[in-house]
MDTraj code that builds the backbone (N, CA, C; nanometers):
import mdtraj as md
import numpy as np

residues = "UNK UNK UNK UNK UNK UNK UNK UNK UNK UNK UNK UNK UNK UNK UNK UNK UNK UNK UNK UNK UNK UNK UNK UNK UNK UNK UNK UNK UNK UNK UNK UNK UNK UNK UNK UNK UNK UNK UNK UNK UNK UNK UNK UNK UNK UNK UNK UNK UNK UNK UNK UNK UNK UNK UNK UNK UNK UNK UNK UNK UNK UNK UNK UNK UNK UNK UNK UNK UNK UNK UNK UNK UNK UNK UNK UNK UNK UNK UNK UNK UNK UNK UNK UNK UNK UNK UNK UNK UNK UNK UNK UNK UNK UNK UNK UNK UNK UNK UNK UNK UNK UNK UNK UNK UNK UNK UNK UNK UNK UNK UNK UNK UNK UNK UNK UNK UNK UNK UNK UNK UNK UNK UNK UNK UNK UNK UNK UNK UNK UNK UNK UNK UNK UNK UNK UNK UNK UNK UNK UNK UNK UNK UNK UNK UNK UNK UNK UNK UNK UNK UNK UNK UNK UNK UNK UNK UNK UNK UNK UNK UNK UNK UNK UNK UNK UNK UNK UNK UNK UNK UNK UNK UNK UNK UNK UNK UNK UNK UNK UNK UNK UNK UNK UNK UNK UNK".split()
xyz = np.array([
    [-0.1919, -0.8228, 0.7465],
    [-0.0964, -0.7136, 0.7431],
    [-0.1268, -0.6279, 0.6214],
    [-0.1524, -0.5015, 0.6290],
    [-0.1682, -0.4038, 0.5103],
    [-0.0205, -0.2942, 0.5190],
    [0.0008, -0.2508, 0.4005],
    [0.0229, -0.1801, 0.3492],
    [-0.0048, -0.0882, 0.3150],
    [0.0640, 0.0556, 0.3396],
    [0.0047, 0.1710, 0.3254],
    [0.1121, 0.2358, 0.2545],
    [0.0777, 0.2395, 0.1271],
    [0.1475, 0.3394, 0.0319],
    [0.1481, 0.5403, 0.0625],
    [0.2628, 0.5544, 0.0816],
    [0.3011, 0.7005, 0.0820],
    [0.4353, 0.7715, -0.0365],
    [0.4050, 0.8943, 0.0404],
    [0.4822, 0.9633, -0.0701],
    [0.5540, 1.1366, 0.0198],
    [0.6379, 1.1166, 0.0404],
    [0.6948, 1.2335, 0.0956],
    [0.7961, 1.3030, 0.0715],
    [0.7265, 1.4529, -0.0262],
    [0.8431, 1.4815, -0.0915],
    [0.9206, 1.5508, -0.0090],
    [0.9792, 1.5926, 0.1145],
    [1.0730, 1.6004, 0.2430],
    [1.1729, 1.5246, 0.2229],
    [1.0765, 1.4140, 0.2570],
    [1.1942, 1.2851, 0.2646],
    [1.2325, 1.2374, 0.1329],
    [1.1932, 1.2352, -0.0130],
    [1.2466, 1.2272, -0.1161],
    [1.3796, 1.3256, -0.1471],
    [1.3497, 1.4639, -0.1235],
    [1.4024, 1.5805, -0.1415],
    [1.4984, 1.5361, -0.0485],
    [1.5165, 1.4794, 0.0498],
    [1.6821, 1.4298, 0.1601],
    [1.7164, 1.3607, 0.1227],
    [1.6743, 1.2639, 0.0245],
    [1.7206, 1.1245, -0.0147],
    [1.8178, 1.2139, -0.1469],
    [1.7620, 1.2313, -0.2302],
    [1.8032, 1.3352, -0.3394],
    [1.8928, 1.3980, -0.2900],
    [1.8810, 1.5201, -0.2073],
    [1.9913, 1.5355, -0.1986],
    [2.1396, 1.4788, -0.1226],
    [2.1278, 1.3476, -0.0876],
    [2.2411, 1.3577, -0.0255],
    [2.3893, 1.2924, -0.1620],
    [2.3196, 1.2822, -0.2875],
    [2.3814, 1.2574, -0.3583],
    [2.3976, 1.4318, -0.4612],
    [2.3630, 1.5527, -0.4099],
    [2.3547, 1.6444, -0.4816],
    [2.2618, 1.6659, -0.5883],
    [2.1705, 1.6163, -0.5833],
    [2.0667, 1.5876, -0.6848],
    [1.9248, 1.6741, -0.6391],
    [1.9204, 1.8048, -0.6589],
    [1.8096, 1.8903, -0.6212],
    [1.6566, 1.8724, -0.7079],
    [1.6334, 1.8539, -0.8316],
    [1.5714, 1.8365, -0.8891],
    [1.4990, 1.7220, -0.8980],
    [1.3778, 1.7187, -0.8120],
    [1.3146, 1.6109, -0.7608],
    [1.1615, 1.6078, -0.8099],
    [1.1072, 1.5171, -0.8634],
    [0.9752, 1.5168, -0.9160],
    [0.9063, 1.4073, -0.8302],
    [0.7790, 1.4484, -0.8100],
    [0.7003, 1.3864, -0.7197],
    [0.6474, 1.2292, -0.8227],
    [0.6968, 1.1066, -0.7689],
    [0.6678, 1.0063, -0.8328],
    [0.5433, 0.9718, -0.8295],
    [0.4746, 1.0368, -0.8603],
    [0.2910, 0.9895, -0.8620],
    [0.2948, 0.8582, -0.9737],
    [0.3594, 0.8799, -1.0769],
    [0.3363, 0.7149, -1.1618],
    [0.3262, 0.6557, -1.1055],
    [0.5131, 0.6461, -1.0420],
    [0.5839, 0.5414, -0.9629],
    [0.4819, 0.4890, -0.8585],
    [0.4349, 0.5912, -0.7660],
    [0.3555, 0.5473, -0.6520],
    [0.2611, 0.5013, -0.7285],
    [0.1208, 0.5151, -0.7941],
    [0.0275, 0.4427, -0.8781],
    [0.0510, 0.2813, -0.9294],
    [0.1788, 0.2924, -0.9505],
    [0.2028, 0.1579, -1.0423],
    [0.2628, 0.0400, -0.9028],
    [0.3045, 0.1212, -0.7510],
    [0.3652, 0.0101, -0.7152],
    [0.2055, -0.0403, -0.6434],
    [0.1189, 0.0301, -0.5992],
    [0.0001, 0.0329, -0.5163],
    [-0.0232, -0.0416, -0.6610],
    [-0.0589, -0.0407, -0.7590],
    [-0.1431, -0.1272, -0.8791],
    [-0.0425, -0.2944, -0.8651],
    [0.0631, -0.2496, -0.8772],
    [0.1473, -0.3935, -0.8617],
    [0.1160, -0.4449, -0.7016],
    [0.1070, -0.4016, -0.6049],
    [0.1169, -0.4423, -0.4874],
    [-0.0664, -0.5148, -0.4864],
    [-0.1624, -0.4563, -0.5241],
    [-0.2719, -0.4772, -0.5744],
    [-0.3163, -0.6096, -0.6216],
    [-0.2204, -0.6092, -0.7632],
    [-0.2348, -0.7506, -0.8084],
    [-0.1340, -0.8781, -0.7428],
    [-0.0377, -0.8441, -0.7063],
    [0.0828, -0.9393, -0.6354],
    [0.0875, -0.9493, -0.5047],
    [0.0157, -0.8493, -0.3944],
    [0.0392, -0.8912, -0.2718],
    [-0.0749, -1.0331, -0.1865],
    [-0.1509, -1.0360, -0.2730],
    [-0.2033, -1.1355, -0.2084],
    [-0.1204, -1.2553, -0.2488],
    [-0.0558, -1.2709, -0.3406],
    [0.0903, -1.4054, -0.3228],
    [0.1909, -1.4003, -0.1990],
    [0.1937, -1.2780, -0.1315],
    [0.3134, -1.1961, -0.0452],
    [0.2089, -1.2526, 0.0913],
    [0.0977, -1.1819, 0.0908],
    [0.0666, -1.1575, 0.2059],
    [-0.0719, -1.2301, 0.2516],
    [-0.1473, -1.2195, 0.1731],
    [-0.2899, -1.3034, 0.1953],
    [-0.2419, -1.4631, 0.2130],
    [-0.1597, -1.4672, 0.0847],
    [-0.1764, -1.6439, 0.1198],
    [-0.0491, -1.6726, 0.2202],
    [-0.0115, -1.5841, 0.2634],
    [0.0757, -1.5881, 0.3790],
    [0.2172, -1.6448, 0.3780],
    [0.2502, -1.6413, 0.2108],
    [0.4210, -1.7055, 0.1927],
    [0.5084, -1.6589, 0.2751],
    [0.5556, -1.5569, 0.3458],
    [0.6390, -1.5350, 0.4280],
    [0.6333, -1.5818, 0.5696],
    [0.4939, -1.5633, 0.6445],
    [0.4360, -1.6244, 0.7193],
    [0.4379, -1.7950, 0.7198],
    [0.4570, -1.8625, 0.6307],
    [0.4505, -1.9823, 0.6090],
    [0.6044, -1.9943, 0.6059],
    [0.6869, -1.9635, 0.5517],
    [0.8144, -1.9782, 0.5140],
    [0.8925, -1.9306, 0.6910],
    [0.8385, -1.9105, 0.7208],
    [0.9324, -1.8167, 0.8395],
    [0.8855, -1.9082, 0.9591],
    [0.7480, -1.9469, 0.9769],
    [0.6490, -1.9661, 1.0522],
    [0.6705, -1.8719, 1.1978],
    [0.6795, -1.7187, 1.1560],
    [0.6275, -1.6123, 1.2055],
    [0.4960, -1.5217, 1.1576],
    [0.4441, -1.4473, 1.2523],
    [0.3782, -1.3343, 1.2074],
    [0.3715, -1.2079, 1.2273],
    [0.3252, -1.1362, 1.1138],
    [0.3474, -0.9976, 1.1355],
    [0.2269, -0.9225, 1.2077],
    [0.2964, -0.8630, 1.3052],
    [0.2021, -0.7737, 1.4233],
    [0.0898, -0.6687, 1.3832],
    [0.1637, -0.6017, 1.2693],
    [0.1411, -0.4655, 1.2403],
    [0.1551, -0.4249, 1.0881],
    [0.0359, -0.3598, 1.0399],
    [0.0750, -0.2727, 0.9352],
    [0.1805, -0.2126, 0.9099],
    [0.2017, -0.1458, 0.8022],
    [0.3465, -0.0717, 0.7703],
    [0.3171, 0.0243, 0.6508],
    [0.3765, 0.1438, 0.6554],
    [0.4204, 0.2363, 0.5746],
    [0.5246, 0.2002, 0.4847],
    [0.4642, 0.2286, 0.3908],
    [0.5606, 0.2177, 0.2268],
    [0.6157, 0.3430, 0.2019],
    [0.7218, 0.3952, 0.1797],
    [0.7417, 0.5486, 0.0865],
    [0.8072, 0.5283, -0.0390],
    [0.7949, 0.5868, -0.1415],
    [0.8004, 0.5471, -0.2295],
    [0.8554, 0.7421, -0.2701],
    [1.0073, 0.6621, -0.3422],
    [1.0922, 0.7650, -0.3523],
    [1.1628, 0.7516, -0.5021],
    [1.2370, 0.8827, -0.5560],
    [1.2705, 0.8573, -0.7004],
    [1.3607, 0.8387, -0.6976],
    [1.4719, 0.8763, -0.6091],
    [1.6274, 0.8216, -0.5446],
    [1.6933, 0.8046, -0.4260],
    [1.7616, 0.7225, -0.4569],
    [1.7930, 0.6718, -0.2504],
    [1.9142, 0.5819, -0.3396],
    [2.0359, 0.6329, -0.2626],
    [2.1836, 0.5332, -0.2709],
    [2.0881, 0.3638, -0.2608],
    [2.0127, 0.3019, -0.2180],
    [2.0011, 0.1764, -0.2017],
    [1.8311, 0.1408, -0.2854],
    [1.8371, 0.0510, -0.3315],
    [1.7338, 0.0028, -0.3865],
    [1.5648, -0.0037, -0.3131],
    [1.5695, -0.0345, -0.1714],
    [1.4714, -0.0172, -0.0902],
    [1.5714, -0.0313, 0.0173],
    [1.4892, 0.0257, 0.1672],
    [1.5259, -0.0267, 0.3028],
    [1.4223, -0.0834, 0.3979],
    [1.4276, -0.0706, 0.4964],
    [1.3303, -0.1754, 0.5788],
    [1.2677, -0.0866, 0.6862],
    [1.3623, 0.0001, 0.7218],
    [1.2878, 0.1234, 0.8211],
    [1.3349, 0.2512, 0.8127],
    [1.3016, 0.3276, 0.7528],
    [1.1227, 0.3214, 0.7615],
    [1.1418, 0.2523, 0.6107],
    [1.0713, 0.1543, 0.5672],
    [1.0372, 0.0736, 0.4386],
    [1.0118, 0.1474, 0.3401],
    [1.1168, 0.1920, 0.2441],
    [1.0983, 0.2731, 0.1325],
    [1.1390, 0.2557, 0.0212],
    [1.1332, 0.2257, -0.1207],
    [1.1392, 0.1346, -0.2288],
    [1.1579, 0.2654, -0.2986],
    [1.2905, 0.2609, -0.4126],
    [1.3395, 0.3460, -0.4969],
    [1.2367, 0.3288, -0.6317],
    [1.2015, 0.4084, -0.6969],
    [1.1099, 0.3948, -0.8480],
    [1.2068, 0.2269, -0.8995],
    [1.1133, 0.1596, -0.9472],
    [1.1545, -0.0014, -0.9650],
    [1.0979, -0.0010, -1.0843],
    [1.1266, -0.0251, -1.2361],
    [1.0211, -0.0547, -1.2746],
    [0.9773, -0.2224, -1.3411],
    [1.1245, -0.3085, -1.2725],
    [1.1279, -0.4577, -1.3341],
    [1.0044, -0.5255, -1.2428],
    [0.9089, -0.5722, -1.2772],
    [0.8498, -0.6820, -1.1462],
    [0.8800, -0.7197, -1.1312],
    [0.9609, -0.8112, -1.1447],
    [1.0080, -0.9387, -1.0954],
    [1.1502, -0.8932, -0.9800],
    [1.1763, -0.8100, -1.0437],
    [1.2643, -0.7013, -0.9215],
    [1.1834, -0.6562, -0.8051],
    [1.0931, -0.5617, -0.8145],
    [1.0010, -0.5072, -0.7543],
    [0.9615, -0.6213, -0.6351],
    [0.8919, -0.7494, -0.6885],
    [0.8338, -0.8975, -0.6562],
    [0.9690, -0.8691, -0.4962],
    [1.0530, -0.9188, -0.5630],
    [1.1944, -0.9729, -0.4485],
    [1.2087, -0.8690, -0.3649],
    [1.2314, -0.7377, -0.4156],
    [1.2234, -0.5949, -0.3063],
    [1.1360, -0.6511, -0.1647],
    [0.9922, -0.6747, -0.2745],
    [0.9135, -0.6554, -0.1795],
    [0.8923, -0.7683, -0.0512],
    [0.9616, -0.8870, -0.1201],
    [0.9561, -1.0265, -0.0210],
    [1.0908, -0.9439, 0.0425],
    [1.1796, -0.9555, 0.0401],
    [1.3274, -0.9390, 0.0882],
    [1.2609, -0.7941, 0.2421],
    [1.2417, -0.6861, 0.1864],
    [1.1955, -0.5971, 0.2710],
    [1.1100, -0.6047, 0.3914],
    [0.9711, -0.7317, 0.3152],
    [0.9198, -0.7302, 0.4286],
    [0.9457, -0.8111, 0.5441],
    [1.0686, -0.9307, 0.4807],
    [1.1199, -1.0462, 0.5424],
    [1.1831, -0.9804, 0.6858],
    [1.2591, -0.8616, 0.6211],
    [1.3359, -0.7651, 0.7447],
    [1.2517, -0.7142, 0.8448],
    [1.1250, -0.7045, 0.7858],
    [0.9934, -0.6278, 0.8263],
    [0.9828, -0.6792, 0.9713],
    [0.9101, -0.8523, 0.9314],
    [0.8609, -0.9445, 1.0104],
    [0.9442, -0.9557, 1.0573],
    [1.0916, -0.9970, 1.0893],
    [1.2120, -1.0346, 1.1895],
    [1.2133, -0.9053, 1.2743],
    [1.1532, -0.8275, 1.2490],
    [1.2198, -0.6635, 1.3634],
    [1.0909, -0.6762, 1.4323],
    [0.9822, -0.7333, 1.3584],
    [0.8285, -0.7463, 1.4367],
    [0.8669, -0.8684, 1.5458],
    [0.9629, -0.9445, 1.5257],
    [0.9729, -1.0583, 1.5790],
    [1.0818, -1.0553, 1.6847],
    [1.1815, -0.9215, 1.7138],
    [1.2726, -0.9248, 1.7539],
    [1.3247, -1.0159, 1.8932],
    [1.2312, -0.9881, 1.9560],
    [1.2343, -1.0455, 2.0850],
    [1.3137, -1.2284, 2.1110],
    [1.2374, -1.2754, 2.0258],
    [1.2212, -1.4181, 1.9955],
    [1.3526, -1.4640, 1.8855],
    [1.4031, -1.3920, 1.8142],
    [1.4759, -1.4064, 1.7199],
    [1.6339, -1.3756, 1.7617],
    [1.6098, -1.2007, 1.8339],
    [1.7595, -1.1760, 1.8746],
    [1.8693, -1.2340, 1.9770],
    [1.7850, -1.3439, 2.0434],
    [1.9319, -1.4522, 2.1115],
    [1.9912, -1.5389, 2.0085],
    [1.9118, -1.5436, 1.9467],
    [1.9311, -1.6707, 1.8164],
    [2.0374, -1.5929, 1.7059],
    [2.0331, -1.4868, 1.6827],
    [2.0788, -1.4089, 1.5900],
    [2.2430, -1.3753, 1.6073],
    [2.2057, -1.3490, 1.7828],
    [2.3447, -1.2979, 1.8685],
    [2.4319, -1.4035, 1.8495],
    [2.3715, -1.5072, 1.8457],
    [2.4642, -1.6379, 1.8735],
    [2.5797, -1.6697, 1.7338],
    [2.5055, -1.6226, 1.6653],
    [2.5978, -1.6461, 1.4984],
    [2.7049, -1.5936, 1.5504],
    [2.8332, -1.6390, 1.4934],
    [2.9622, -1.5366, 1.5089],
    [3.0178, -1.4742, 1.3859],
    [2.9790, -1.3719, 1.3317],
    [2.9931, -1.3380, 1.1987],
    [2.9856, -1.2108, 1.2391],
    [3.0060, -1.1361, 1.1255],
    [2.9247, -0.9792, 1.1284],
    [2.7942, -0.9308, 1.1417],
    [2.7587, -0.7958, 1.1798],
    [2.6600, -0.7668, 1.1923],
    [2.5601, -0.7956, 1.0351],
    [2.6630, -0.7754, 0.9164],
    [2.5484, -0.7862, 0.7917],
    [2.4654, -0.9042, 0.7871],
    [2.6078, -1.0116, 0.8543],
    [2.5842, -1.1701, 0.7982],
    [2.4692, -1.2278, 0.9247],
    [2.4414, -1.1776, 1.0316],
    [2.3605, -1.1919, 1.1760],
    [2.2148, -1.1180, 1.0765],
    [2.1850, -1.0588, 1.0082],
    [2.0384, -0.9770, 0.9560],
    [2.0162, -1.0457, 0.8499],
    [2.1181, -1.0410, 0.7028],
    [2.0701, -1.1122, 0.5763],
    [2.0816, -1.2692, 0.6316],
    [2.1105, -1.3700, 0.6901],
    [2.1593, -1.5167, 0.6994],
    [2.0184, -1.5205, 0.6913],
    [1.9332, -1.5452, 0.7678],
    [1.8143, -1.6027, 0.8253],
    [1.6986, -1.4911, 0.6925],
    [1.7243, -1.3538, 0.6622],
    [1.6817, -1.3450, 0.5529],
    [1.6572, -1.3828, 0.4376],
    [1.7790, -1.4133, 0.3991],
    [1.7604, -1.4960, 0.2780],
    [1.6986, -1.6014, 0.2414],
    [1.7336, -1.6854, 0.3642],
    [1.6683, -1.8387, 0.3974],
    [1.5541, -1.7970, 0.3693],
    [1.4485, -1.7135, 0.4059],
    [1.3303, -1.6602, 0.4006],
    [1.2959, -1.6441, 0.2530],
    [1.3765, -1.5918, 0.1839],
    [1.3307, -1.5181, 0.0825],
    [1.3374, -1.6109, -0.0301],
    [1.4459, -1.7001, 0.0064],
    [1.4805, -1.7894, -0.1394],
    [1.3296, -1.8840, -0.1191],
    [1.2906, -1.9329, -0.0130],
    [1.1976, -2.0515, 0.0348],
    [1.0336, -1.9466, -0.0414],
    [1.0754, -1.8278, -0.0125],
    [0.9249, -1.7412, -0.0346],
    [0.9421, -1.7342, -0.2245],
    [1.0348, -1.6911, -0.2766],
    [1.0487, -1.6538, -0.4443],
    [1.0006, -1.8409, -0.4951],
    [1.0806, -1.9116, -0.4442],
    [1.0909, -2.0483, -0.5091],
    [0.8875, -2.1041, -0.4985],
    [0.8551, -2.0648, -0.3971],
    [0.7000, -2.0970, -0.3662],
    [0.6221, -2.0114, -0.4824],
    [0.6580, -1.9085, -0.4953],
    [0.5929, -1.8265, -0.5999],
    [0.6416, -1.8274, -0.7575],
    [0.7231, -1.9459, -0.7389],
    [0.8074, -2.0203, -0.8630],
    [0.8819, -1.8825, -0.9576],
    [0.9630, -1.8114, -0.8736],
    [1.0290, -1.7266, -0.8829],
    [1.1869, -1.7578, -0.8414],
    [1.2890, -1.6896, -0.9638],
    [1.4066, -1.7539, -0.9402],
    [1.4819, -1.6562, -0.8329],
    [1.5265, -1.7364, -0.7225],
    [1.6130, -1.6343, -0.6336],
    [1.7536, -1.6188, -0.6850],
    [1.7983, -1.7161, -0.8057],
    [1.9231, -1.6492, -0.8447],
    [1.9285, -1.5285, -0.8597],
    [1.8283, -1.4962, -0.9678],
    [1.8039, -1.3462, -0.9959],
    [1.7818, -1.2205, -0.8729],
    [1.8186, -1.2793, -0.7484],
    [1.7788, -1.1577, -0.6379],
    [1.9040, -1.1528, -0.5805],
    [1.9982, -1.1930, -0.6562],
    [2.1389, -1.1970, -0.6014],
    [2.1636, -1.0255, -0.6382],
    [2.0893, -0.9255, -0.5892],
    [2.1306, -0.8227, -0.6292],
    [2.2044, -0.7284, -0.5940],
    [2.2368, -0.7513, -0.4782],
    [2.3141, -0.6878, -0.3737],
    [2.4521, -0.7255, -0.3569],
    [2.5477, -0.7088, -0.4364],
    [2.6692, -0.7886, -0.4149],
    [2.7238, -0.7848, -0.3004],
    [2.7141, -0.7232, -0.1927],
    [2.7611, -0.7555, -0.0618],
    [2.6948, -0.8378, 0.0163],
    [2.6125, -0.9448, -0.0603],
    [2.5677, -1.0336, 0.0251],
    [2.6063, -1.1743, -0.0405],
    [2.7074, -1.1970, -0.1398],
    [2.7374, -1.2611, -0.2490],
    [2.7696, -1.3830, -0.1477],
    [2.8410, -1.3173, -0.0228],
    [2.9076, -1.4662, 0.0706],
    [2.8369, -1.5055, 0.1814],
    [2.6618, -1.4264, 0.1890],
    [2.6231, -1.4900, 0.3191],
    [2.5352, -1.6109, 0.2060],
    [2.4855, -1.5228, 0.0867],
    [2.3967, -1.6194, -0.0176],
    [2.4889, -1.7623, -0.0197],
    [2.6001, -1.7593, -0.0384],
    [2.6952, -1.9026, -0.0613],
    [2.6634, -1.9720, 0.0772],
    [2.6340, -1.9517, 0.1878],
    [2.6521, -2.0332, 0.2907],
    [2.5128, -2.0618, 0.3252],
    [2.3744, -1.9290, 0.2713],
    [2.2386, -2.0109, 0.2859],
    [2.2497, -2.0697, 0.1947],
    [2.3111, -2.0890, 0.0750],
    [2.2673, -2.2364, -0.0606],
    [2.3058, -2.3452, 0.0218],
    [2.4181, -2.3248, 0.1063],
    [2.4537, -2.5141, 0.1409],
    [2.3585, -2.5408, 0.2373],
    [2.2761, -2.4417, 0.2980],
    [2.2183, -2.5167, 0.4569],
    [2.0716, -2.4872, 0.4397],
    [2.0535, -2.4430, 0.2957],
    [1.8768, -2.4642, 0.2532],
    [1.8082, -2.5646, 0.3054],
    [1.8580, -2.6564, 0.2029],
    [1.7463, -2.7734, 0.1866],
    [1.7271, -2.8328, 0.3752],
    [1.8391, -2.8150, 0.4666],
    [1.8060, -2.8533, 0.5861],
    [1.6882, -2.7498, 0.6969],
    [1.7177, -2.6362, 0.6552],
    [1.5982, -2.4832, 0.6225],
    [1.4707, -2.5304, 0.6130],
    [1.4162, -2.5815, 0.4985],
    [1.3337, -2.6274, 0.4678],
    [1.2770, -2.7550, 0.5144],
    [1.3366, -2.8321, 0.5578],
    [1.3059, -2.9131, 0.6404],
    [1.2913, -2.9264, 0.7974],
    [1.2845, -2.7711, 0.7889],
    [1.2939, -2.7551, 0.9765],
    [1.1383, -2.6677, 0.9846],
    [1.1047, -2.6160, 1.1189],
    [0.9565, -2.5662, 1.1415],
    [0.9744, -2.4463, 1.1771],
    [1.0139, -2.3643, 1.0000],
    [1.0369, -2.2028, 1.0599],
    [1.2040, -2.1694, 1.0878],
    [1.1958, -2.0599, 1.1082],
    [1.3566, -2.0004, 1.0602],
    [1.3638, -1.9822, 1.2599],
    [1.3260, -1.9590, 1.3196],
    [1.3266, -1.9899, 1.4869],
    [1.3677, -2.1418, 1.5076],
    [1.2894, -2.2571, 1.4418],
    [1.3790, -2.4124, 1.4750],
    [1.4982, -2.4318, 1.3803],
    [1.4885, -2.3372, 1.3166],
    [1.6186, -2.4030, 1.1788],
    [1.7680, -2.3176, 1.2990],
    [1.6986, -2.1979, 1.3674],
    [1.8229, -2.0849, 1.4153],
    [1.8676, -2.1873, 1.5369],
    [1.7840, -2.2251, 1.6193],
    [1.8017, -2.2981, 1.7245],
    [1.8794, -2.3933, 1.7140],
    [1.8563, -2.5216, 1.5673],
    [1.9375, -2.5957, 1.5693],
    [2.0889, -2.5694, 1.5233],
    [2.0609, -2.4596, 1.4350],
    [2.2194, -2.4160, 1.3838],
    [2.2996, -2.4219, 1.5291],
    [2.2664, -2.3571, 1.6037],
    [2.3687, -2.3261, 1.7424],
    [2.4578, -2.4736, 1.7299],
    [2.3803, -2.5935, 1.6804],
    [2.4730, -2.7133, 1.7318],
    [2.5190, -2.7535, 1.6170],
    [2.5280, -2.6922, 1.5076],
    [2.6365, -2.6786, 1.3419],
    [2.7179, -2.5394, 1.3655],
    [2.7822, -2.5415, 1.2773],
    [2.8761, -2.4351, 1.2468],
    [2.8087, -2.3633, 1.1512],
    [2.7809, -2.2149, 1.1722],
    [2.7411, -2.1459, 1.0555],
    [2.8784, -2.0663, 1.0147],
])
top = md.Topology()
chain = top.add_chain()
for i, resn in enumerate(residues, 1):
    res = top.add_residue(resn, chain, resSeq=i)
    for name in ("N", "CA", "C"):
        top.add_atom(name, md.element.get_by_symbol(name[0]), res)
traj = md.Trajectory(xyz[None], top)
């Protein structure tokens, strides 16, 4: 799976403005430094296949990066676009967390009976099986997922993947861990 770093000042300039913010500079650093970080760090992400291993899915298809100087949200997943970051270890989790969403929408088919079945909200049906992903992918790269608690509206799906990890991890992939949930209570 590659990555293709972009830059569109259109779509920066809409992002910008929907907070009133006209004055928009083309992040050429920003873009340089995440392609240099993605450079040295994605072969932990993607070559040695931690998500792929952690999920025991795979990803179909390349993907477009955009890389923007403001956006109400830190990154999103489609189209996959990452706000100027400049913590790595932030950046690191963006980039597992994003593409985790990535691979599950590559995977939809196979995933969305399993997903439907949760009885929760729509947030808690997308981040549940995310996270599981992401904590299993940071912890492999001996990276702390406390620290990716960054999103406080996910403060109560994170409390319910901590209790049903370690059984996560002991299952073959987030497809046998979803399957067996149906016969627990999530």
């Amino acid at each position: 799976m590659k990555i293709n770093f972009e830059y569109s000042s259109v779509y920066d300039l809409m992002l910008n403005e929907t907070i009133g913010n006209t004055d928009v500079e083309k992040p050429k650093e920003f873009l340089d430094s995440v392609r240099l970080f993605w450079n040295s760090n994605g072969t932990n992400i993607i070559k040695v296949k931690e998500i792929e291993n952690a999920s025991k899915l795979k990803f179909k298809k390349s993907v477009d990066c955009f890389v923007v100087s403001y956006m109400p949200y830190e990154s999103i997943s489609h189209p996959f676009t990452i706000k100027t970051e400049k913590n790595k270890e932030k950046l690191l989790a963006i980039f597992v967390h994003e593409l985790t969403h990535i691979l599950m929408s590559q995977n939809f088919k196979q995933l969305s009976p399993l997903l439907n079945s949760i009885d929760k909200d729509h947030n808690y049906k997308v981040h549940y099986p995310v996270l599981l992903i992401e904590r299993k992918v940071l912890e492999r790269l001996n990276k702390s997922y406390k620290k990716q608690k960054r999103v406080e509206d996910l403060g109560y799906i994170w409390k319910d993947v901590n209790k049903v990890y370690p059984v996560f991890c002991n299952s073959n992939g987030i497809v046998d861990f979803l399957k067996n949930a149906a016969n627990r209570q999530i």
